[in-house]
N, C-alpha and C positions, 0 to 999 in steps of 0.2 A: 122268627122264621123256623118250621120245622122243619126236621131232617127226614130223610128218607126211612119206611118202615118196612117197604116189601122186598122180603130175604133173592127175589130171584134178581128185583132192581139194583141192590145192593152190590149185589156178586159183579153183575154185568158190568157195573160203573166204576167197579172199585181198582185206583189206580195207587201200587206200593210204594213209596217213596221213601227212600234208604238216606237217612238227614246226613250232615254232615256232624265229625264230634263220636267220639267213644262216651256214653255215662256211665255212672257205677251208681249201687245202692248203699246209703247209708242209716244209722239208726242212731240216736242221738236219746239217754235218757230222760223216761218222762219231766215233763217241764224243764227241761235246759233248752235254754234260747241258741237259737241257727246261729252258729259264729259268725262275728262283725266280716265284710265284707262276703260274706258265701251267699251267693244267690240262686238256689235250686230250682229247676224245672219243676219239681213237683212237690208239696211236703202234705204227709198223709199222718194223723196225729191218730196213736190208739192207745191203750191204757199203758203198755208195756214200756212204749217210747213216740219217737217220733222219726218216721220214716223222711229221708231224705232220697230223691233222684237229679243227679247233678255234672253237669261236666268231670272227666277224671281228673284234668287241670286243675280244676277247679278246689277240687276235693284233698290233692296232692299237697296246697300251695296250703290248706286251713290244716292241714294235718289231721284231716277226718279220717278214721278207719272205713276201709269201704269192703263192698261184696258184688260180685256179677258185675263184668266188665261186659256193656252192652254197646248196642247199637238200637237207634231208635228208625224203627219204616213208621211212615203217616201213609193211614189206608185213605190214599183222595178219594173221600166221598163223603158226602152230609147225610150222614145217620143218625137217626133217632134214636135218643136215648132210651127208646122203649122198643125198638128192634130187637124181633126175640129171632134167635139161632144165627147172626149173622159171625158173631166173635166163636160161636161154638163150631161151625164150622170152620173157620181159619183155624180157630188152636188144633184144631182136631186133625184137618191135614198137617202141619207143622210137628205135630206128637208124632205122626206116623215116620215122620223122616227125626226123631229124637231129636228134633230142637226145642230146647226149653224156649218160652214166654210168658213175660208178664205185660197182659194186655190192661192198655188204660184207655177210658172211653172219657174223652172230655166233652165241651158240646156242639164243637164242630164235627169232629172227626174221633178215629179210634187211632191206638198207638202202641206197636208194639214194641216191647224191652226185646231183644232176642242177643243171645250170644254173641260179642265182638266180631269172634273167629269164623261164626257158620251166617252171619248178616246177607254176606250177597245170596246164598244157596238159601235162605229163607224165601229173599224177594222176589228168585227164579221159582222156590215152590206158589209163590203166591199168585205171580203173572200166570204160570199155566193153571192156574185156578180160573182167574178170567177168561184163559185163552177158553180153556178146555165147558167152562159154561155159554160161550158164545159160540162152538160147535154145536153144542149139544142144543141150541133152539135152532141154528138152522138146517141141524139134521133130522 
């Protein structure tokens, strides 16, 4: 099934959803294996090491060193992974009000990392994002 590819359908449909759960980012040296019982949301493997993103709990209890204590929104909507400007948008408005993201596009949906502390004021920048694109066709 594919995802959605046109930037104005996107916009229109796109609903924030703020998860429950704080993550953090971890980095684990190359070729050292995920500690026995840690089970991360996401692991991204590059020459340097091996990215972990993971509940804080989670991360606390394996004695992982972590970084960026996040919040994860899922943009409801089924986007194509070959959807061009949709994320650059988002990050774009989100930079303007200085909130860091690290956006993940899996292949249902996209997902953003954003600061623990500024999470709901993200979700608020992202709703009048929809709001503000569904005035703007029926005006």
């Amino acid at each position: 099934m594919a995802g959605e590819f046109n930037l104005e359908k996107l916009l229109a449909g796109m609903t924030p959803r703020l998860e429950e759960g704080v993550y953090v980012f971890a980095s684990l040296p190359a070729a050292t294996a995920v500690p026995s019982g840690v089970y991360p949301l996401m692991t991204f493997i590059e020459a340097e090491g091996t990215t972990l993103v993971l509940e804080e709990g989670e991360a606390d209890r394996a004695g992982v060193k972590t970084t960026f204590r996040s919040r994860m929104i899922t943009l409801d909507v089924h986007s194509s992974l070959e959807a061009v400007g949709f994320l650059s948008v988002i990050t774009t408005r989100l930079a303007a009000a200085r909130i860091a993201v690290n956006p993940v596009s899996a292949f249902y949906h996209d997902h953003l990392f954003v600061p623990a502390e500024r999470a709901e004021e993200a979700v608020e920048i992202l709703e009048q994002l929809v709001v503000g694109k569904a005035r703007h066709k029926g005006g």
